[in-house]
N, C-alpha and C positions, 0 to 999 in steps of 0.2 A: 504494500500500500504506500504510493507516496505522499507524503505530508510535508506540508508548507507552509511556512505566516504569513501570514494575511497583509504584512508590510510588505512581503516581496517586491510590490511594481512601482516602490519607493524611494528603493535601494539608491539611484543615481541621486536624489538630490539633501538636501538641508536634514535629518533627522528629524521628525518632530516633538517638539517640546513636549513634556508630560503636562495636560491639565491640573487643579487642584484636585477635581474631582479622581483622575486617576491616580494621584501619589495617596488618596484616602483608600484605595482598594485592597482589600486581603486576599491571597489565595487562598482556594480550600485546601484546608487539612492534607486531605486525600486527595486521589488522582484529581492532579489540579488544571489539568491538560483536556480540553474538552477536540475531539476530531469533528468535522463539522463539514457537510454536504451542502454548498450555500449553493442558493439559485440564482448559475449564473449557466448563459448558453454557449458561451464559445466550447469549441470543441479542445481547443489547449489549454481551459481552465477546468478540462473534467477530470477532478482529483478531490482528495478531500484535505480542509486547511484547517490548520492547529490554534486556538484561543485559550490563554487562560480564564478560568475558573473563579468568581471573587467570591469568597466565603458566602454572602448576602444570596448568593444563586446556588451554594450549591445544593440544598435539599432537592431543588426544584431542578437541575439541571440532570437527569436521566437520562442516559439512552435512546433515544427515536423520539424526543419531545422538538416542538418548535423552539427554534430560537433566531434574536434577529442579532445579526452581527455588521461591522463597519468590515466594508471591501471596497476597494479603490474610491476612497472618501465618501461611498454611500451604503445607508444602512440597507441589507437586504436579510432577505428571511433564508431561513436554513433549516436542517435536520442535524441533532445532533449524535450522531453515528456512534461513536463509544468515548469513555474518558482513560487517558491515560497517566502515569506517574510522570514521565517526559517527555520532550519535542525532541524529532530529530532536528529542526530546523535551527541552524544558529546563530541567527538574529533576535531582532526582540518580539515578543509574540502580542497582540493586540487582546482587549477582554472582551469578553462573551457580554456584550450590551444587554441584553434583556433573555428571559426564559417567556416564551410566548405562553406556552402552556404546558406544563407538565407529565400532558395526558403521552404516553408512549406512543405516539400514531405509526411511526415507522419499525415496526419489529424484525428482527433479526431474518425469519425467513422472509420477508416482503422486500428485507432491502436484497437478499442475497436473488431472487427473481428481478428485482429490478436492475441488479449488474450483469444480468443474466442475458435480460430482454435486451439491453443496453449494446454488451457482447455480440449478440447475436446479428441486429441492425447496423451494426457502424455508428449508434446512436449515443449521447452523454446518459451518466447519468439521472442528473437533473430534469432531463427532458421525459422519462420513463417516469419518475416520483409525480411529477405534474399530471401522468394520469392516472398513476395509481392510488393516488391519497387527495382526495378531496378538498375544495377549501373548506378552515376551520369558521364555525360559530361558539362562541363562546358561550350563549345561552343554552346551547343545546349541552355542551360538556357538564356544565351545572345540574343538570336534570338526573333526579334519580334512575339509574339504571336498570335494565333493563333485566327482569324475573328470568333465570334460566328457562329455557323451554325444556321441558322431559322428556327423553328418551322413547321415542315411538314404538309399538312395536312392528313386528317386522310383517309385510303386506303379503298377500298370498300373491304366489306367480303365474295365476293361471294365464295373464295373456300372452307373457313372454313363451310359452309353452309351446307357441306357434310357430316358433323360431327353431332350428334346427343354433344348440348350442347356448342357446336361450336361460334355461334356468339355471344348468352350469354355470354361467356368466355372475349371476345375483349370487349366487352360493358362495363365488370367488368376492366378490364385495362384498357380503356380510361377515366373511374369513378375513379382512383386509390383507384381500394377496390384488398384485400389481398386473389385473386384467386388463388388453388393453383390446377392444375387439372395433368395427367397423358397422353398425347396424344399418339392414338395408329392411326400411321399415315395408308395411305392406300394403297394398292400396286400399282405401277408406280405416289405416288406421290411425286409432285416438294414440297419437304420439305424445301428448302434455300428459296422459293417465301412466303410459309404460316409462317415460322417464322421471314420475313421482315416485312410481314404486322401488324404483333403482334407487333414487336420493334415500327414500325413506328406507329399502335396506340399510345402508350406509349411515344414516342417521341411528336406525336399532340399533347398530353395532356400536356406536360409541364414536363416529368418527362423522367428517362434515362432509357435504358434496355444494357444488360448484355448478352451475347448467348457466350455458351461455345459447341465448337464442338471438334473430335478427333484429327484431324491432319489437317495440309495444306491445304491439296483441296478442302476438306468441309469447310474452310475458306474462300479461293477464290471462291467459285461457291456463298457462302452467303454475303459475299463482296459487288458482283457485284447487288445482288436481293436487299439486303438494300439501295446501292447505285441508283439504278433505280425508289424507292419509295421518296430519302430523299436527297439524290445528292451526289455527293461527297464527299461534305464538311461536309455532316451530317452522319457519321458514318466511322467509325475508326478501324483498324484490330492489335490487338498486340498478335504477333508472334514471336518469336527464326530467321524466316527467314530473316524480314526486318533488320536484324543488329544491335547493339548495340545502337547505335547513333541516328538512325531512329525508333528504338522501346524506345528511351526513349523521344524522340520528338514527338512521339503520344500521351506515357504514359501521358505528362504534356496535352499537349492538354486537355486530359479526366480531369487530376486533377485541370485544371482552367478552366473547364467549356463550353470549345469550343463545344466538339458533346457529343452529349448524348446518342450515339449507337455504344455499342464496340461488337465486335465478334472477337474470338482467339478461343486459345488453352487452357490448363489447366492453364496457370498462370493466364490470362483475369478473373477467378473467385476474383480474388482481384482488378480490376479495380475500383481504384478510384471516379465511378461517382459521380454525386449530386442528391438526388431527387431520388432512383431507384426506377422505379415502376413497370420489370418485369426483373425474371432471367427466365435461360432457358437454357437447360442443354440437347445435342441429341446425341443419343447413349450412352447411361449412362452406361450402360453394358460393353462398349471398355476400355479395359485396359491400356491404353493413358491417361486416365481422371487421373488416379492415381500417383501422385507424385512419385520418385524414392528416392529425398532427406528427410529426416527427419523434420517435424515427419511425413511424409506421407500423405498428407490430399488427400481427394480424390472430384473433382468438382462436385460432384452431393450432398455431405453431404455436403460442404462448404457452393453452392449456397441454399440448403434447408434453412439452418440458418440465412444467411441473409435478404433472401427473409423474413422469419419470423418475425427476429428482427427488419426490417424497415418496415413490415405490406406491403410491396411487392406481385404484384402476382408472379407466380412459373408454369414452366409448364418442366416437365421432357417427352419426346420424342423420338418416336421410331419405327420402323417396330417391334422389339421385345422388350418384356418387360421383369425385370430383377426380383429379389424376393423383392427386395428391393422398386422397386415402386410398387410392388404387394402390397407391406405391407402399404404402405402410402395408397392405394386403399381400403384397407380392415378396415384399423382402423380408416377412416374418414377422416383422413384428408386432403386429396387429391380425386378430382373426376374423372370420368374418362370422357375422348373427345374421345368417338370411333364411326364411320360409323355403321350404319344396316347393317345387314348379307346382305341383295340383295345388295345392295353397293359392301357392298367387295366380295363379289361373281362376280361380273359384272366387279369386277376390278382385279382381282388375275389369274394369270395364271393356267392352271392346272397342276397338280405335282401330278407325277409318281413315286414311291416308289417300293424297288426291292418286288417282291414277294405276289403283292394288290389282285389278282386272281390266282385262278388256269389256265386261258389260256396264262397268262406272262411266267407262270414257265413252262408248257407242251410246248410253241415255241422255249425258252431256259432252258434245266435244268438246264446247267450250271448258271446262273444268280445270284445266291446267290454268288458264290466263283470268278465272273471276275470281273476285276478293271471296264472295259466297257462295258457292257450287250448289248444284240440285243434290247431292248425297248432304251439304248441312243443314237447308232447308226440310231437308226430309226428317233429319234427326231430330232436330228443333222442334216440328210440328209436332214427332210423336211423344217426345217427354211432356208437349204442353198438354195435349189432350188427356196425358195420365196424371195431370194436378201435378203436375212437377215443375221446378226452377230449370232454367237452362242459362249457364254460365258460359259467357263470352269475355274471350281473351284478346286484349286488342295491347300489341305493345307499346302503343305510344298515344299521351294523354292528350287535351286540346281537340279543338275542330277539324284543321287540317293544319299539321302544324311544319309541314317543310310542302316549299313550292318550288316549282323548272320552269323554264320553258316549254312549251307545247312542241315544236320545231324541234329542235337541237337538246334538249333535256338537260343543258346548262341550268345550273341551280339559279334560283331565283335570290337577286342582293339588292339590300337596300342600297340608294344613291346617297345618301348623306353618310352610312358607317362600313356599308359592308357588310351588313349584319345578314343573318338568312330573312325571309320575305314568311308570313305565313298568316289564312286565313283567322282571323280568332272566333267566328261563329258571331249568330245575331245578327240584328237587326238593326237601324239607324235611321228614322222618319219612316219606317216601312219598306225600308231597302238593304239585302244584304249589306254588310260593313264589309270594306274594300279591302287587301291585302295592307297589311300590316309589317311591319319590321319588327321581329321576334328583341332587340338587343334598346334601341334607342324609342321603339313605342311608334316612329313615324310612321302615316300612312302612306303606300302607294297605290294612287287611283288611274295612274297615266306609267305603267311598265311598258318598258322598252328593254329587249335582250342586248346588251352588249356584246355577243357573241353572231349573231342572225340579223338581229333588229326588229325579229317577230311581238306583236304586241300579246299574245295569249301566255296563259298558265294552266299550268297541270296540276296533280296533288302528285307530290312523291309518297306522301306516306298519309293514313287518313288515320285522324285523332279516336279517341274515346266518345268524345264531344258528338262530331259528325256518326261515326257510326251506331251511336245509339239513337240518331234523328232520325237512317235510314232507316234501322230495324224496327222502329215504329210505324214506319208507314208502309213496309211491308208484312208485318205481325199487328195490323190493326184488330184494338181492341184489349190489347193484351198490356200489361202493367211492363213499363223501362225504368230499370234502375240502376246508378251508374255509382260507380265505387273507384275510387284513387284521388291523386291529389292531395288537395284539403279535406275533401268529404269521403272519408272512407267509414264503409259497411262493414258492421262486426259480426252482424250476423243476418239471413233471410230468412223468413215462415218457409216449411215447405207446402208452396202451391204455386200455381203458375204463375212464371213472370220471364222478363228477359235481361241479366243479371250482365250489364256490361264493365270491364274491370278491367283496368293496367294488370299488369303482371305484380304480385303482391301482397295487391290489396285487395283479391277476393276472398269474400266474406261467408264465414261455413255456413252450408243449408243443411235446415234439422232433417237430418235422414238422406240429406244427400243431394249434387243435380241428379237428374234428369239426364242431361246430356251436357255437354263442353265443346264450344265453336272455340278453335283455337286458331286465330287471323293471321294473316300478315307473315309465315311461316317463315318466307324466303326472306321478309328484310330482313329477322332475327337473324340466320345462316348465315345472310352476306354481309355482315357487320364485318370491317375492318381490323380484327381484334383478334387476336393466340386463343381466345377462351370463348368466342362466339359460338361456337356450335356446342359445344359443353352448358353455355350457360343459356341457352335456348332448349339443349332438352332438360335442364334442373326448372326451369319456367314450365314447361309443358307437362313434367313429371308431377309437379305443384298441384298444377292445375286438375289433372287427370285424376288424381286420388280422391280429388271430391267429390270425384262421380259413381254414382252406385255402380254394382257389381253387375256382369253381362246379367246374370241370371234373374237383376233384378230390372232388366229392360238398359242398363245404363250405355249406354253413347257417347263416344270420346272422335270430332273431324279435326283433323290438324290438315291444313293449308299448306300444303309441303307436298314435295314427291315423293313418292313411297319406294326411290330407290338410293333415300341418302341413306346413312349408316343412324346418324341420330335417327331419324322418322323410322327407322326399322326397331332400333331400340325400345322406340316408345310404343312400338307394334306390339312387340315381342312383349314388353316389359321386362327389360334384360337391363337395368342400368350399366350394372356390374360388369357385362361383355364390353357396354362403348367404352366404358371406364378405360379397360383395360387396352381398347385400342390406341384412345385416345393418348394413354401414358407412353405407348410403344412410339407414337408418331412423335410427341414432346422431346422421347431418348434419339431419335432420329434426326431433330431438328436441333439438337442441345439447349433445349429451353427448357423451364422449370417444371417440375418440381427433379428432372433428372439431372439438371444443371444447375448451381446458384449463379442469379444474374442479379447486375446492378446496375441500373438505371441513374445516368447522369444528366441534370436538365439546367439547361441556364444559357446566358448570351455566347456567342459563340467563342469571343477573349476570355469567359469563365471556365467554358468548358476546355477548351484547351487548357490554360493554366491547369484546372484540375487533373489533367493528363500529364502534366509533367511533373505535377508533387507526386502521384501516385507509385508507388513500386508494387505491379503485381505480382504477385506467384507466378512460379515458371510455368506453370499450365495456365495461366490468365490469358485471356484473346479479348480482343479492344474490335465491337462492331461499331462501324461507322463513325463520326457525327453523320447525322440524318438533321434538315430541319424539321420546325415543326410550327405547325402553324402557317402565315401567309407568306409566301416567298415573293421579294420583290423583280423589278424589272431587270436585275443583274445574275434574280438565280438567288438570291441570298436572306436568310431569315432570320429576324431579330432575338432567334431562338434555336439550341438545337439540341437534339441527346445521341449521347454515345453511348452504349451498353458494353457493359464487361464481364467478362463468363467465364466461369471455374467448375470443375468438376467439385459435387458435391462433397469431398472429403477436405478440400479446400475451402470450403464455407466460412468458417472462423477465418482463415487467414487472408480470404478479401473484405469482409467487414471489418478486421485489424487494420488494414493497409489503407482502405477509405477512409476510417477516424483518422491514424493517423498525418493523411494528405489534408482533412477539413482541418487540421489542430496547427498543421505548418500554412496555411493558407489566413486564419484566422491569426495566427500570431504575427502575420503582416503587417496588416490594419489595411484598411483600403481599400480590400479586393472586392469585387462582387460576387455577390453570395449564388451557390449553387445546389439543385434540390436533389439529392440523392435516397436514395430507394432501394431496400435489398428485395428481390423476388418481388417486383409490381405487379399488380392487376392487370395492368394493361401496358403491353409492353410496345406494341403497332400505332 
């Protein structure tokens, strides 16, 4: 560990005088040396720096308590890490200004995960404490503490029983041995009731569990299933929603021990328990899980490591599987929990793909090139007829919300930014409202192509908005309901209606759809993007589960050709097969999760520089600069990333090598800053 005073960046000039107030100061007694994690962000101040102790602080001065300390002549807030009997540092060492609060917020394993996570990214430490620990409320510290919850007992396993490997798995969590398995759940199941029962094992046993889900409502619907196995009192939700004050009043809860079952969101992966003895991580594939702040850590590699390092079980979770727990399947380390084909056959709706026969295509020829074929008109009609919901997947939200040209299919830009052009829907004195500029709000009533000079527009892609307009006036009569955005549906009646939804934020129907119109198949596929076709069938996998079972009438049309590899997937309902192809094609291309990559973004003088502080490992390979963004009339873009790629055993040693390049670039002063990323989302 290296340790330093806190005068270091002093060193050149005048000494500074001791105040009165400072020559009044006693050290403590005992270890009078407090180590101390101050929040600062450069990457060359990511160390921990050494303060004395004044008698006056030291009751209050513990281990993981806040404190604020003076660092290059301003007071900042800190952690203070451990207390020692000396400094290595041999200058004079500055005092520990205040004890913020003496509550331990940072404990020993929280800080050793967050040098972990730190490790892992190329990221500081500071930067990781910031989303692992909350800000504090002082009123809330003050409050009597929170009644241990009791000890559950342990829930019968009949549904996991479905599962080939199934209740072995729970057996091994109620054992606390370090199961780490893959569950490929089954279509129309109650996935918030089988990962209570697992917490709640884990909970009987005397130990805590951890469930990280996407967003809000897969919180609240698993809220309520833990709460019905464990009570109330015994399991705890930390979310963004509950507020600052109430999400740090839970937070303590968890870090003094009161419940020992958290379920949240992506920050939950650093919940404080005691004892963990299962994480659990569902939908790992949602791009939610993934941090936006630096260094990026993503909950599905966070919880992996944990689980590891405290000999925890693990179970990552899904209707669809991603390449990454492909790979944990393939290289042993992880088993898989999946049902017999008769299982999932008996449970999976049937699903209709454009083009599966030659009598599909000879009823409508047209069926390759309409947004809504006569096979989903057909299916739609009959779930209505049978008082059933029919859910429609439209990927993209708005009225029509990218426009072209008619002629040439040159995107449609606004004249004053550049921005894309897109209808917003409605009406204005009784007149459609004219294209619009998606970025500055301008309207244009008078388009002209820069490319043609044609004056017409097309829809490139048609919103939620608009097609829930159409399906009304082709399903006259019949109830449209529209879910995403701001106004998302938590749940339908089941009886007839036409249930239109982003990708999401469709809302369960009690007993199930009817059927599932899944739109727009090909823009999902032809996205731009390493992870498009993976995260188009984790979208349709979503969706499809909600739909009753064949046997029960249930109907699944996906918009898609029935000879791409995903649309066969979701035929078949074979996740696990794409999975595995998709991780083979990844090792082919040497991109993640078979490769570690890192993602460099910044102006193009940035990104070079960053290229020549860096030393990679001798298996390091340097793709591109690439721009990104709008390239001007020379060819050249105010922007650009280079990617750099290591075989997976080298992982540690290019997140070492990138700190170390951000730590000599930052100790410059001057440079311009650049965004680095271990293993991105989106790497195209």
């Amino acid at each position: 560990m290296a340790a330093a005073g806190s005068q270091r960046g002093k060193a050149r000039g005048t000494p500074r005088k001791r105040s009165q107030r400072e020559e009044e100061r006693v050290a403590a007694p005992s270890l009078p040396v407090a180590r101390v994690a101050v929040d600062v962000s450069p990457p060359h101040l990511d160390r921990l720096f050494d303060y004395l102790i004044s008698e006056r602080l030291d009751a209050d001065a513990v281990p993981g308590c806040r404190v604020r300390v003076r660092f290059n002549r301003q007071l900042l807030d800190g952690f203070l890490v451990e207390r020692v009997a000396e400094s290595d540092f041999p200058g004079r060492l500055s005092w520990l200004e205040r004890v913020v609060s003496a509550e331990p917020v940072l404990s020993g394993d929280l800080l050793t995960l967050a040098r972990s996570v730190a490790g892992r990214y190329g990221g500081t430490l500071s930067d990781v404490l910031r989303l692992a620990i909350p800000p504090r409320h002082a009123r809330v510290e003050q409050e009597s503490p929170w009644e241990r919850a009791a000890s559950p007992q342990r829930p019968p396993t009949g549904g996991w029983s479905r599962y080939q490997h199934g209740t072995s798995f729970l057996d091994a969590v109620s054992e606390g041995k370090p199961a780490r398995a893959v569950w490929q759940a089954l279509p129309g199941e109650l996935w918030p009731e089988r990962l209570a029962e697992a917490a709640a094992t884990a909970a009987a046993s005397g130990r805590s569990a951890v469930i990280v889900v996407p967003d809000h409502r897969d919180v609240r619907r698993l809220e309520a299933a833990c709460a019905h196995l464990v009570g109330r009192r015994g399991v705890v939700a930390l979310t963004s929603e509950s507020g600052p004050a109430e999400r740090y009043r839970r937070w303590l809860a968890v870090l003094r021990g009161a419940v020992r079952i958290v379920v949240g969101t992506r920050a939950a992966m650093f919940a404080p328990v005691h004892e963990l003895g299962l994480a659990v991580v569902w939908d790992d594939g949602d791009e939610l899980h993934a941090y936006p702040q630096a260094p990026y850590p993503h909950a599905r590699d966070v919880l992996t490591h944990r689980a590891h390092a405290a000999g925890a079980a693990l179970v990552i979770g899904g209707f669809a599987r991603t390449a990454e727990a492909a790979l944990l399947v393939e290289s042993g380390w992880a088993r898989e929990i999946v049902a017999r084909r008769d299982d999932v056959r008996d449970a999976a709706p049937r699903v209709t793909a454009i083009g599966e026969d030659d009598k599909q295509i000879a009823r409508d020829p047209a069926a390759r090139a309409a947004r809504l074929p006569s096979v989903a008109f057909e299916a739609a009609r009959a779930a209505l007829r049978s008082d059933a919901p029919v859910l429609v997947q439209v990927p993209r939200r708005g009225y029509v919300p990218a426009l072209a040209c008619a002629r040439c299919r040159e995107r449609a830009r606004c004249r004053r930014c550049a921005g894309p052009l897109a209808l917003p829907g409605g009406t204005e004195q009784g007149a459609p409202k004219p294209a619009a500029c998606r970025w500055c709000g301008a309207t244009e009533a008078a388009f002209r192509c820069d490319s043609c000079g044609d004056r017409r527009l097309r829809a490139v892609v048609v919103g939620a908005g608009r097609t829930a307009e159409e399906l009304g006036r082709a399903f006259s009569g019949v109830t449209v309901r529209t879910s995403g955005g701001g106004d998302v549906l938590t749940s339908v009646p089941a009886k007839a209606a036409l249930v239109v939804s982003t990708p999401g934020a469709e809302p369960v129907a009690e007993g199930g759809y009817g059927a599932a119109l899944l739109l727009d198949g090909r823009a999902l596929l032809a996205r731009p993007d390493l992870r498009s076709s993976e995260q188009a069938l984790r979208l349709w996998f979503a969706a499809a589960a909600m739909v009753r079972s064949a046997r029960d009438g249930g109907r699944v049309v996906v918009m898609a050709d029935s000879t791409l590899q995903p649309v066969q997937a979701l035929v078949r309902w074979d996740p696990s097969w794409y999975a595995a192809l998709e991780l083979a094609d990844r090792e082919e291309l040497g991109f993640p999760p078979a490769k570690r990559v890192a993602s460099v973004d910044g102006s193009p003088e940035a990104v070079a520089d960053m290229l020549d502080s860096v030393e990679l490992p001798d298996s390091g390979e340097i793709l591109g600069p690439v721009p990104m963004g709008e390239i001007d009339e020379d060819g050249r873009s105010d922007r650009e990333r280079v990617l750099l790629r290591v075989p997976r055993r080298d992982g540690r040693s290019l997140a070492d090598c990138l700190h170390s390049a951000q730590a000599v670039r930052a100790a410059r002063k001057g440079t311009e800053p650049v965004r680095v990323q271990l293993d991105p989302l989106e790497l195209l």
